[in-house]
N, CA and C of each residue as an Amber inpcrd file, in Angstrom:
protein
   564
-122.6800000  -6.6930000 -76.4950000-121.4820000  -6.2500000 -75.8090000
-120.2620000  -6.6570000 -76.6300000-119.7140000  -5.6930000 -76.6160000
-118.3660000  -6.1890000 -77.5030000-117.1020000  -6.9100000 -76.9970000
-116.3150000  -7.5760000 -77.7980000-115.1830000  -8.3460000 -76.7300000
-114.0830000  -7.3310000 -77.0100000-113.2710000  -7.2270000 -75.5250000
-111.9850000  -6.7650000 -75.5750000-111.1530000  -7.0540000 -76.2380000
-110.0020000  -6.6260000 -76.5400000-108.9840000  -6.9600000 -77.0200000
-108.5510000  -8.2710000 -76.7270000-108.0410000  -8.7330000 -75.5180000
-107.3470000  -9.3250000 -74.9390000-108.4880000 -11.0110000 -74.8180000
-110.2020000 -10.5960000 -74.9670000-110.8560000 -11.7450000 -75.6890000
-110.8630000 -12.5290000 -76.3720000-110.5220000 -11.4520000 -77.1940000
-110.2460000 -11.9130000 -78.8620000-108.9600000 -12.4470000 -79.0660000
-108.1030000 -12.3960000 -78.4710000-106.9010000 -12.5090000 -78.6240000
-106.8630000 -14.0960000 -77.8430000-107.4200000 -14.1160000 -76.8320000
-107.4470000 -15.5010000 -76.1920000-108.4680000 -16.4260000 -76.6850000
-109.3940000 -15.7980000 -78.0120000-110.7250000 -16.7150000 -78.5060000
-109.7590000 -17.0130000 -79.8850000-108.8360000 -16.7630000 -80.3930000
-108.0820000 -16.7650000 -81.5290000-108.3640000 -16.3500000 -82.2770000
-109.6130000 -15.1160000 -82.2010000-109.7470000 -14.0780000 -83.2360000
-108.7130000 -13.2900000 -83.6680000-108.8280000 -12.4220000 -84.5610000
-108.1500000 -11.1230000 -84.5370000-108.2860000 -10.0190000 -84.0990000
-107.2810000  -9.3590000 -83.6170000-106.6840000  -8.6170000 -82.5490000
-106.0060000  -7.3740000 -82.5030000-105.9550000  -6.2420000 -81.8750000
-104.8080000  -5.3800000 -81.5070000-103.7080000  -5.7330000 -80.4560000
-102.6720000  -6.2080000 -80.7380000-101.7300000  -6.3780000 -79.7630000
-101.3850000  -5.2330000 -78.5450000-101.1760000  -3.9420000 -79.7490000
-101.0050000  -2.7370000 -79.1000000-102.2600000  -2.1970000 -78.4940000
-103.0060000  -2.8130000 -77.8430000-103.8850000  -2.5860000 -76.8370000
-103.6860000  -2.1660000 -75.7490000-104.1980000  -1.1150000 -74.5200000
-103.6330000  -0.8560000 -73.6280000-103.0300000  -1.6910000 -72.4790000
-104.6730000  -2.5290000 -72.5010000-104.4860000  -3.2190000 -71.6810000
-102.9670000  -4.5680000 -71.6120000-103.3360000  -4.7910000 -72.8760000
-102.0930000  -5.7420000 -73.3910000-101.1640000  -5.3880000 -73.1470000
-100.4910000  -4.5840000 -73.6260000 -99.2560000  -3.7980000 -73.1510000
 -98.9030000  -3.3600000 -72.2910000 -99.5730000  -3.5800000 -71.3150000
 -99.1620000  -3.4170000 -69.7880000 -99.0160000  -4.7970000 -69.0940000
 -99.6620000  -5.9000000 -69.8800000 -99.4770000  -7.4430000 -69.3190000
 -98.2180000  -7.3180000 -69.9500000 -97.7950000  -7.4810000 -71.2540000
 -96.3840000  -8.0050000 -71.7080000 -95.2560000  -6.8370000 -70.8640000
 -95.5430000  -5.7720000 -70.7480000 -94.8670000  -4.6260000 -69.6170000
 -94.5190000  -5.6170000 -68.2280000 -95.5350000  -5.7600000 -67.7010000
 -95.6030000  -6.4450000 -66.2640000 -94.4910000  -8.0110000 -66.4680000
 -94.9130000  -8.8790000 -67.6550000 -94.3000000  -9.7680000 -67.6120000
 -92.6020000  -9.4910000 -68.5340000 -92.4840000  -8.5260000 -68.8140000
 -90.7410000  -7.7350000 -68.8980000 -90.4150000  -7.5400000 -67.8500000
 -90.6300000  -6.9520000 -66.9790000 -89.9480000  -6.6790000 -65.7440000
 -89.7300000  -7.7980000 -64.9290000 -90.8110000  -8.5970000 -64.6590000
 -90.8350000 -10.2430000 -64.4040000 -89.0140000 -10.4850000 -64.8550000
 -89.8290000 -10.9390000 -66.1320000 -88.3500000 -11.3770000 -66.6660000
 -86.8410000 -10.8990000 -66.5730000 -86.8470000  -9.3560000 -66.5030000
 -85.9680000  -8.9290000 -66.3080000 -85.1380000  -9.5680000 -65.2050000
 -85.8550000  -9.4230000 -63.7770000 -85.3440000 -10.1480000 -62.3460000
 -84.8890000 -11.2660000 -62.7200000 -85.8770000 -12.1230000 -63.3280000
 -85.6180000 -13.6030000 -63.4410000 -84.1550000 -13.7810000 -63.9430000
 -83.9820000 -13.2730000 -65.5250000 -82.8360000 -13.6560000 -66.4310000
 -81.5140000 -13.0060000 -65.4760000 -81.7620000 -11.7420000 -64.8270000
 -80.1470000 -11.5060000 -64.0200000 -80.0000000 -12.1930000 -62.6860000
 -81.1870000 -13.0860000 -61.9500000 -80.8710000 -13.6930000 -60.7110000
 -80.2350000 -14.8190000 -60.9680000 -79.2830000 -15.6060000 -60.3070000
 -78.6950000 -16.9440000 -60.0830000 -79.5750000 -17.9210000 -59.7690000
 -79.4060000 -18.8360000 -61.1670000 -80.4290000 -20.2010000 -60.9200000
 -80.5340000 -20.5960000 -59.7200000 -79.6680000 -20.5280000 -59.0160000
 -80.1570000 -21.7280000 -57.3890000 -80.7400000 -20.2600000 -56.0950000
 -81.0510000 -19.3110000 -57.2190000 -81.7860000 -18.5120000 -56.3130000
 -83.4490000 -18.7350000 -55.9860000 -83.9550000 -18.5760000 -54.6330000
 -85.1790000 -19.2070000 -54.0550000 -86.2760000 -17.6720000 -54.5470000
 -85.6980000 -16.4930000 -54.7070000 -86.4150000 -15.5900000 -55.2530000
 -86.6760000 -15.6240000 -56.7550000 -85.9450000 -16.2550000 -57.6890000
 -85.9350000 -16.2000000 -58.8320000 -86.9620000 -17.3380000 -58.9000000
 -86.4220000 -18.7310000 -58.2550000 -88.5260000 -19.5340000 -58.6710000
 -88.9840000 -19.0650000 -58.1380000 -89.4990000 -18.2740000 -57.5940000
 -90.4460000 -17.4950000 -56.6020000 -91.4420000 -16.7660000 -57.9200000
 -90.8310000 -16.0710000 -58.6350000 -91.0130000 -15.0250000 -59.7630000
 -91.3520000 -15.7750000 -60.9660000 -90.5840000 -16.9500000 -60.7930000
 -91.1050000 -17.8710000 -62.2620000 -92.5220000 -18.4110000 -61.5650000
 -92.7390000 -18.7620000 -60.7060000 -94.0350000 -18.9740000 -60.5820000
 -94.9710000 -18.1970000 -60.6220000 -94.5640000 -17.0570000 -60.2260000
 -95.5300000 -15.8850000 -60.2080000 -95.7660000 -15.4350000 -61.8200000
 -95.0170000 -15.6710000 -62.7020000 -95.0160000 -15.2890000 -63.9630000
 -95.8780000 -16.4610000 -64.5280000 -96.0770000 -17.7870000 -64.3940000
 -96.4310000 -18.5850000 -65.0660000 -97.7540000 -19.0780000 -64.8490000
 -98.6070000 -19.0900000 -65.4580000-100.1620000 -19.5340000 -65.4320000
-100.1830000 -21.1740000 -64.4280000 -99.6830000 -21.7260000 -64.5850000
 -99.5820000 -22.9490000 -63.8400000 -98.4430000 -23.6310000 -64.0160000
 -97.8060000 -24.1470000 -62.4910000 -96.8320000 -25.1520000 -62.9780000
 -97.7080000 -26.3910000 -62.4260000 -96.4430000 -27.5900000 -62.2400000
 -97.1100000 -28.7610000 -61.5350000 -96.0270000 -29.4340000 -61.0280000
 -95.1970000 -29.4190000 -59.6970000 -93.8960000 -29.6050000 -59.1170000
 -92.8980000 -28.7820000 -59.4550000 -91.7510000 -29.7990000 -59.1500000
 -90.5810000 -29.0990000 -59.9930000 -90.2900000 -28.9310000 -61.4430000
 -89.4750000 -27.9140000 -61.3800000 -89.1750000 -27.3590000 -62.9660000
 -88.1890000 -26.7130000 -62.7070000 -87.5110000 -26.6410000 -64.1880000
 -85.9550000 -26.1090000 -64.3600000 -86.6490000 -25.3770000 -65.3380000
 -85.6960000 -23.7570000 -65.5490000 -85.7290000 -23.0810000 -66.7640000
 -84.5750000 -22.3740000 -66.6820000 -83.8280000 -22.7620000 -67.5290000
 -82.6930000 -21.3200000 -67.5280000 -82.7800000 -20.8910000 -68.1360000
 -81.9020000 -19.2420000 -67.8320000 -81.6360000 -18.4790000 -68.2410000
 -81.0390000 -18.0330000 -70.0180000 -81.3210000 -17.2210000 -70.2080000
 -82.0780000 -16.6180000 -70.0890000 -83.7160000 -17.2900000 -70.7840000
 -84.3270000 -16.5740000 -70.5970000 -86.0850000 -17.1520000 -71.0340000
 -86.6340000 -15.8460000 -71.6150000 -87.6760000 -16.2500000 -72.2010000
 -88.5340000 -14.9300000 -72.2310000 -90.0790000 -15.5970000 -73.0100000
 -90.7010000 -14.5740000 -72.7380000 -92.5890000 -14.6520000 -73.1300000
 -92.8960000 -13.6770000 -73.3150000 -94.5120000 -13.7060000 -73.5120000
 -95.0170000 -12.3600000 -74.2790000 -95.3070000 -12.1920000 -72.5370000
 -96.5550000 -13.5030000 -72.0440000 -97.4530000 -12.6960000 -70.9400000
 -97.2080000 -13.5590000 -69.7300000 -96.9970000 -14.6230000 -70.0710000
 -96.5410000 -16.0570000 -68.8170000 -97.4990000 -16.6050000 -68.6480000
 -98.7120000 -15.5370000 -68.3010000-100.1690000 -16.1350000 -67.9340000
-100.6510000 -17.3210000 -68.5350000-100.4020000 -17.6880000 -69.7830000
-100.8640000 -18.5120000 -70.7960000 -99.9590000 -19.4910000 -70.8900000
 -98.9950000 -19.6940000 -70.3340000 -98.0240000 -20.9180000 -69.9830000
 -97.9660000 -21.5130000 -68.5450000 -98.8460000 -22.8010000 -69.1300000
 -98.7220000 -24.5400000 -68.6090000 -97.7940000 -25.3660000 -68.6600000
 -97.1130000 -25.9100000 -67.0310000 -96.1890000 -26.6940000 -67.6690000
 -96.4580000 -27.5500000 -66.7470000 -96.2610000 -28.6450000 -66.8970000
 -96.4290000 -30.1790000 -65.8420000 -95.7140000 -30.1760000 -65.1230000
 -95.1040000 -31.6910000 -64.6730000 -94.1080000 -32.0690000 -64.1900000
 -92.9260000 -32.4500000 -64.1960000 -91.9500000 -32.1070000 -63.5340000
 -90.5950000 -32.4090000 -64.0770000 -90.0370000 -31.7700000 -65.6620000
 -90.5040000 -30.5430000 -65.6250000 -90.3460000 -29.8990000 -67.2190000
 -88.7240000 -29.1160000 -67.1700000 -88.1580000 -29.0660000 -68.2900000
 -86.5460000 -28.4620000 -67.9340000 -86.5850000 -28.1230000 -69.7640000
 -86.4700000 -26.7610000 -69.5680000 -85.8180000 -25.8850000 -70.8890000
 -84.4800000 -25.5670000 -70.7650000 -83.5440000 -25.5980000 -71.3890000
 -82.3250000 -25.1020000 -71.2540000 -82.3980000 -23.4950000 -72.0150000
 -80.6310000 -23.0570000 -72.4270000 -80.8670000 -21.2240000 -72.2300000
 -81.8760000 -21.4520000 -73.6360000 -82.0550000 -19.5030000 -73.6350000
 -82.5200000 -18.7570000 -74.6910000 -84.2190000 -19.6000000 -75.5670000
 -84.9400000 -20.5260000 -74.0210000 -86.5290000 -20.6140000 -74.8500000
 -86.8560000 -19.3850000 -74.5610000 -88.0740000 -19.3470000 -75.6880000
 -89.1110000 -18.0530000 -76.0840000 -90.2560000 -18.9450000 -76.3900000
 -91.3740000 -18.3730000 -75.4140000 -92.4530000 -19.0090000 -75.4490000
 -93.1160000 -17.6670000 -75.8250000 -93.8970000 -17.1680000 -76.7550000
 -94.5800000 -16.0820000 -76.6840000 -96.1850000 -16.5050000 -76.8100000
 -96.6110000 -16.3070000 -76.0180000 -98.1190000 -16.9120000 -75.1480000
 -99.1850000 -15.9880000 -75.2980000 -99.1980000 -15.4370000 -76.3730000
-100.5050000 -14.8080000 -76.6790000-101.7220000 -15.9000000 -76.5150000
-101.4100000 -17.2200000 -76.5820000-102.4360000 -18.1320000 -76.9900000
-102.0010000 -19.0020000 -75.8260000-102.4390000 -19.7900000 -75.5050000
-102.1350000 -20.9000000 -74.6470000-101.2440000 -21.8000000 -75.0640000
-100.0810000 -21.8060000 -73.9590000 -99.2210000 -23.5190000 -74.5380000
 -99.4480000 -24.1540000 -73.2880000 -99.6330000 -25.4290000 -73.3690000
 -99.8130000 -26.0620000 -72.5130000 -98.7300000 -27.8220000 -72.8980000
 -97.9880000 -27.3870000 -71.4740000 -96.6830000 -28.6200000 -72.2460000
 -96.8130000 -29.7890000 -70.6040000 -96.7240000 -31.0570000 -71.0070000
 -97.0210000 -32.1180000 -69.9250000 -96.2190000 -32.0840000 -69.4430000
 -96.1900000 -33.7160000 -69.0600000 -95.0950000 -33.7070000 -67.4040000
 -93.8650000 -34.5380000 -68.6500000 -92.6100000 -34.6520000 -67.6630000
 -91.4120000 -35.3310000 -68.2310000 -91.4150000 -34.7280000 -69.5250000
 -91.1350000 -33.5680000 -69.9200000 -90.8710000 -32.6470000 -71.2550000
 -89.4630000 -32.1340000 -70.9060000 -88.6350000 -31.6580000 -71.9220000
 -87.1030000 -31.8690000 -71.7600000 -86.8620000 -30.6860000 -73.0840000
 -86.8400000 -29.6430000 -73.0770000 -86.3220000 -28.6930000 -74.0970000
 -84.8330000 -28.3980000 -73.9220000 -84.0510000 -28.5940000 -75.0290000
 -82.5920000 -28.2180000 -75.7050000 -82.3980000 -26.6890000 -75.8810000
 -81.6230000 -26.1790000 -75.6540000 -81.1230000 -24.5580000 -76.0450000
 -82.2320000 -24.2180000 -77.0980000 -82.0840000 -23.1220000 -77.2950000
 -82.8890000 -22.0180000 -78.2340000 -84.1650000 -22.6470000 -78.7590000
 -85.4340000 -23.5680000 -78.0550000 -86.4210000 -23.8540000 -78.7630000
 -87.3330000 -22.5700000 -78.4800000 -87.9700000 -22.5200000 -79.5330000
 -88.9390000 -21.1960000 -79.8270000 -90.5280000 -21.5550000 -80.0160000
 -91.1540000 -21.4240000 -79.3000000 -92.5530000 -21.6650000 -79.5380000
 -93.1990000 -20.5700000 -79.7610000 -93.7930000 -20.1500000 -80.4400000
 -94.9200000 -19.1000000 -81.0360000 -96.1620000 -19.3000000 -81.6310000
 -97.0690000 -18.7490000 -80.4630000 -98.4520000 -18.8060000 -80.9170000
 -99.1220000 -18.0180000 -81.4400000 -98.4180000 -16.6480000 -82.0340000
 -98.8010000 -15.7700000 -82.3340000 -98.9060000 -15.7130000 -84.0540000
 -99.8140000 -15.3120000 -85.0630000 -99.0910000 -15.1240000 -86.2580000
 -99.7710000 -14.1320000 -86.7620000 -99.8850000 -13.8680000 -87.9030000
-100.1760000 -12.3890000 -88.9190000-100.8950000 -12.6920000 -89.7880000
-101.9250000 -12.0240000 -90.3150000-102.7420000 -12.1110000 -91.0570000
-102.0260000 -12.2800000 -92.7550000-102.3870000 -13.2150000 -93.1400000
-101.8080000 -12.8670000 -95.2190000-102.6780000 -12.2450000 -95.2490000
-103.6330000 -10.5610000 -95.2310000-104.2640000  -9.9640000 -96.1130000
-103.5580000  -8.9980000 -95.4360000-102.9550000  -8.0020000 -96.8710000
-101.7270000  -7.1610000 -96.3640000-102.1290000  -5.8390000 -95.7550000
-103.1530000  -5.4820000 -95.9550000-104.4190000  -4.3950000 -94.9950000
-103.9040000  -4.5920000 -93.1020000-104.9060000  -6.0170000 -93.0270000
-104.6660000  -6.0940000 -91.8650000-103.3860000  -5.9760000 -90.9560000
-102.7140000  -7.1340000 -91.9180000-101.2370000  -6.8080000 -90.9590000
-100.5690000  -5.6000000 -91.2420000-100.6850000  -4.8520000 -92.2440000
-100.6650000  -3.5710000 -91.8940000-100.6960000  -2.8170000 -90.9730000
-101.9590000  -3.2280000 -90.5200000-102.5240000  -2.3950000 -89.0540000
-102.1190000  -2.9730000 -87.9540000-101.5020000  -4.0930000 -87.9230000
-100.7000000  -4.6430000 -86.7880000-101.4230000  -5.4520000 -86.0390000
-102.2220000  -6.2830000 -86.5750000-103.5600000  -6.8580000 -86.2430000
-102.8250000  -8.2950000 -86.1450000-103.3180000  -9.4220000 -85.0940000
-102.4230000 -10.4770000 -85.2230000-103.8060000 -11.4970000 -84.3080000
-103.3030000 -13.0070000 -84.9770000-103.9050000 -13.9980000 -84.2390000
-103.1260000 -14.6660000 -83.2010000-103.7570000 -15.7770000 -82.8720000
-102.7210000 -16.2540000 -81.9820000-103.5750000 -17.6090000 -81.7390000
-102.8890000 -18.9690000 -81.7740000-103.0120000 -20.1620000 -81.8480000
-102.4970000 -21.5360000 -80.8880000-103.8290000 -21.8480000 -80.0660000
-102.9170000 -22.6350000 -78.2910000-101.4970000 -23.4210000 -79.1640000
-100.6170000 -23.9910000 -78.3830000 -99.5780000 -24.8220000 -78.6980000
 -99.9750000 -25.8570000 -77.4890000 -99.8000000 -27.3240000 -77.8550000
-100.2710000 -28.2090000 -76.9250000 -99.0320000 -29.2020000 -77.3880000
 -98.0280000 -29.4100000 -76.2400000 -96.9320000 -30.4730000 -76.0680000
 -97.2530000 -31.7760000 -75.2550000 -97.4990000 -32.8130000 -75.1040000
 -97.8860000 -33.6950000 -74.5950000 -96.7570000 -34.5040000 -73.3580000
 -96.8280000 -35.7540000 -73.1750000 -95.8780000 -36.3810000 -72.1390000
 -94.5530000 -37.0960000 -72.5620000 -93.6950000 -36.8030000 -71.5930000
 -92.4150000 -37.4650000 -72.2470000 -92.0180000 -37.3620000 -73.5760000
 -92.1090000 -36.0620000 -73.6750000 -91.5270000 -35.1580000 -75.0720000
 -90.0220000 -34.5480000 -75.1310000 -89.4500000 -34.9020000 -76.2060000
 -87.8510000 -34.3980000 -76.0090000 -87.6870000 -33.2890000 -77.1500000
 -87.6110000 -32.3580000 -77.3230000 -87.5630000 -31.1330000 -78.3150000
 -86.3050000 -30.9050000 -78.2930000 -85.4080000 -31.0070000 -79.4300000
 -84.1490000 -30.7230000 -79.7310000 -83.8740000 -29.5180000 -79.9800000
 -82.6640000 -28.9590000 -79.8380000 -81.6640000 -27.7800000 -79.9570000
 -82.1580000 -26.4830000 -81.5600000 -82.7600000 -25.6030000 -80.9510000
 -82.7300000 -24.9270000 -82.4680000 -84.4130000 -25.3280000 -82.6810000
 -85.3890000 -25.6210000 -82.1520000 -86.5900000 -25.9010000 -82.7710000
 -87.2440000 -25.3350000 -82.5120000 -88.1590000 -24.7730000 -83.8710000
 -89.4040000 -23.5300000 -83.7340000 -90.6150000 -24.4190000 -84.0180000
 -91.3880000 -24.1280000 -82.9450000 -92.9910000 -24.7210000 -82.7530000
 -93.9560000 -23.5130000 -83.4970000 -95.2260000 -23.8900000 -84.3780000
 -95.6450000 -22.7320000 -84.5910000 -97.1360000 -22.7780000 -84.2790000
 -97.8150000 -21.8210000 -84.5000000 -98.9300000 -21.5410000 -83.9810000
 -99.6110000 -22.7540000 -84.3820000-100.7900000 -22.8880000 -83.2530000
-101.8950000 -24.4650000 -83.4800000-101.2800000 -25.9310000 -83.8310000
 -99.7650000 -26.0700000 -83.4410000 -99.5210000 -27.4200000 -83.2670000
 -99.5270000 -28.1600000 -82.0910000 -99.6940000 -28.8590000 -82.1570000
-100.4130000 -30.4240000 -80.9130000 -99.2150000 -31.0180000 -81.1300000
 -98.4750000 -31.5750000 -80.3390000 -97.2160000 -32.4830000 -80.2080000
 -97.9260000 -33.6930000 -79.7790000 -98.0230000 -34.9240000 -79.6520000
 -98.4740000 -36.2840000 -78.6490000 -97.1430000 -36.0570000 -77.7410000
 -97.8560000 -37.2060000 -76.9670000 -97.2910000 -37.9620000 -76.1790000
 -96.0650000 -38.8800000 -76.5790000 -94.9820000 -39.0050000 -75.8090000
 -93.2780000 -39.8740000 -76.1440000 -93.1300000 -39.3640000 -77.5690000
 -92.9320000 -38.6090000 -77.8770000 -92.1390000 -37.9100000 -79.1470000
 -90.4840000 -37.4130000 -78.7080000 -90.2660000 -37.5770000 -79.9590000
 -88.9240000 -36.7450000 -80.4140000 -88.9470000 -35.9200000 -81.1440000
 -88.2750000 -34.6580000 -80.9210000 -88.3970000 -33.6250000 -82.0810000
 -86.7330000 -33.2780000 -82.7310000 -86.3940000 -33.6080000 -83.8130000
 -84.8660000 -33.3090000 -83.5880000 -84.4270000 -31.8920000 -84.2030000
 -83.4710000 -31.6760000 -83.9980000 -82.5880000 -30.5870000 -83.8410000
 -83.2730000 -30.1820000 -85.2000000 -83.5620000 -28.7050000 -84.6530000
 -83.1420000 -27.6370000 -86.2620000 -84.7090000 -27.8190000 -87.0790000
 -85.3010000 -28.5010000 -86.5340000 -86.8600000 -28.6040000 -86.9760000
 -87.9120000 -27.4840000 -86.9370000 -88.5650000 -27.2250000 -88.3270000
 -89.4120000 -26.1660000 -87.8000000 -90.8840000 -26.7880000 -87.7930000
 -91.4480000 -27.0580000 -86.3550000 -92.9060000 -27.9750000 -86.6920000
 -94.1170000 -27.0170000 -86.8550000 -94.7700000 -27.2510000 -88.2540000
 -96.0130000 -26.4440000 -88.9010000 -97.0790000 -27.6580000 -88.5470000
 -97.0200000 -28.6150000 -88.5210000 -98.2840000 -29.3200000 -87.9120000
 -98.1390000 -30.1480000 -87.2450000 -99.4480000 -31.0960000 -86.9620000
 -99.1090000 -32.2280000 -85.5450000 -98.5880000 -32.7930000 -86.0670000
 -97.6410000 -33.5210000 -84.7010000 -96.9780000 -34.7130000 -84.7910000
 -97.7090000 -35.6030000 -83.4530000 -98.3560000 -36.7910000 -84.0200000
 -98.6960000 -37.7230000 -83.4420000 -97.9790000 -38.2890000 -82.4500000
 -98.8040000 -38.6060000 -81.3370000 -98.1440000 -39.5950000 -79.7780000
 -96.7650000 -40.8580000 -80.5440000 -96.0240000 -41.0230000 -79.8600000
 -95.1000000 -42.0620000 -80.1530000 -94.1000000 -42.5770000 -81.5850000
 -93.9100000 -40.8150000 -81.8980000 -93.3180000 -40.7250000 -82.8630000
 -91.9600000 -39.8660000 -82.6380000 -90.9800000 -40.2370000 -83.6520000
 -89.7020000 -39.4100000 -84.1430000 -89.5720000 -38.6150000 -85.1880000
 -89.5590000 -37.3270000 -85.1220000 -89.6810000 -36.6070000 -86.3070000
 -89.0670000 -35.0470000 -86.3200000 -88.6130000 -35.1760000 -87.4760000
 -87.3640000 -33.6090000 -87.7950000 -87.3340000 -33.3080000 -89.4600000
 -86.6920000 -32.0940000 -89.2570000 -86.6350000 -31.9710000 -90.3940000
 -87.2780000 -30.1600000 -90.7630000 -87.3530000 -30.0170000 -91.7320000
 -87.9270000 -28.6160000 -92.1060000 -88.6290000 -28.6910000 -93.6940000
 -89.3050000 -28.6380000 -93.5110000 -90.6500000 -28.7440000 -92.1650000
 -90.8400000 -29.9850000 -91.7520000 -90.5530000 -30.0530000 -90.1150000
 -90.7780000 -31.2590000 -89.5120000 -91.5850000 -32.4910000 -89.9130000
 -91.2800000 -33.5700000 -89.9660000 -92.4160000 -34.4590000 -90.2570000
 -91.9240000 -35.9950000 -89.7430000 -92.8660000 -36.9140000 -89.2800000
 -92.7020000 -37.9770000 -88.4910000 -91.7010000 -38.4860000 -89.4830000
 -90.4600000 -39.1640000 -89.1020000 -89.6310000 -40.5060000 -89.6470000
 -89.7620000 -41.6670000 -88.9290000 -90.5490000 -41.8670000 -87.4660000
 -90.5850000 -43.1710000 -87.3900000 -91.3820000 -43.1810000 -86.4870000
 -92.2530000 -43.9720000 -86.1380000 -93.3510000 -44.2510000 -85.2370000
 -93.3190000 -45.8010000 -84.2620000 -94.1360000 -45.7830000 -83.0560000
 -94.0760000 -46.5810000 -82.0610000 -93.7930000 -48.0470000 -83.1400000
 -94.5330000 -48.3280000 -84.1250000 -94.1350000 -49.7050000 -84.9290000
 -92.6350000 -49.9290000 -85.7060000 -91.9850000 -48.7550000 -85.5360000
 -90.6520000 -48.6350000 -86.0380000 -89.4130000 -48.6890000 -85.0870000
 -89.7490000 -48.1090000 -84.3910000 -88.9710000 -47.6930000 -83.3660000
 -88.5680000 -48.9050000 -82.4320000 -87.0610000 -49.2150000 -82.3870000
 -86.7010000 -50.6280000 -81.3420000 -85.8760000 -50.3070000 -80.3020000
């Protein structure tokens, strides 16, 4: 039996995005969004819709405006989680972010990426890679997460960072390309 599109796409194979089926989830979760980004934050219909858009929360959560994703389905968020404007989570893949997480304006997470053999991406063929944020994580202003990075636990991410791989539990680290500057034995 063969796997669907949307299998493969969640097994981190390679994929047709422009799948039917697909394109009617990222369809469904546009219109989502649409409501969301023009309703007033202290509106009780607008979390209503963020929940309905989001694979799991766990209490309260803040997200403003505006936001956006590929599907929602594939976004986990703990407890007490707060993005400020313009995140983009695009969730072809799973992100899954803990409790006490704290995102700054414009952080960008993407789990999606493109094949280097110029055939394939040609054909518009794409992978896609979980993103895993851990507890009491602070992600600064301007930071792009990219496909298959693991954040730990009590991190800092600072401003303007683009993170291509893990960053270990109980560390501080920025830069482009991100990389730890100081760890739980440094840090006073």
């Amino acid at each position: 039996m063969s796997q669907s599109e949307k299998e493969k796409m969640l097994l981190g194979q390679l994929y047709d995005p422009n799948d039917h089926i697909l394109v009617q989830e990222r369809l469904k979760a546009s219109d989502l969004l649409l409501q969301i980004n023009q309703l007033p934050e202290t509106s009780e219909e607008r979390q209503k819709l963020l929940q309905q858009l989001l694979g799991k929360y766990n209490g309260d959560f803040v997200i403003r405006t505006p936001f956006y994703c590929d599907y929602g389905y594939n976004i986990s968020i703990g407890k007490n989680f707060f993005a400020n404007f313009h995140c983009v989570m695009l969730d072809a893949a799973k992100i899954v972010i803990g409790n006490n997480v704290l995102f700054a304006p414009n952080v960008s997470l993407f789990t999606a990426t493109h094949p280097l053999e110029v055939t394939q991406r040609v054909q518009g063929l794409e992978y896609a890679h979980p993103i895993t944020i851990g507890d009491n994580v602070w992600i600064g202003g301007n930071v792009v997460i990219n496909p298959g990075v693991t954040i730990g636990n009590n991190v800092v991410i600072g401003s303007g960072s683009v993170v291509t791989k893990d960053i270990p539990s109980d560390s501080i680290a920025y830069g482009n390309p991100c990389r730890v500057q100081q760890n739980k034995t440094t840090i006073n």
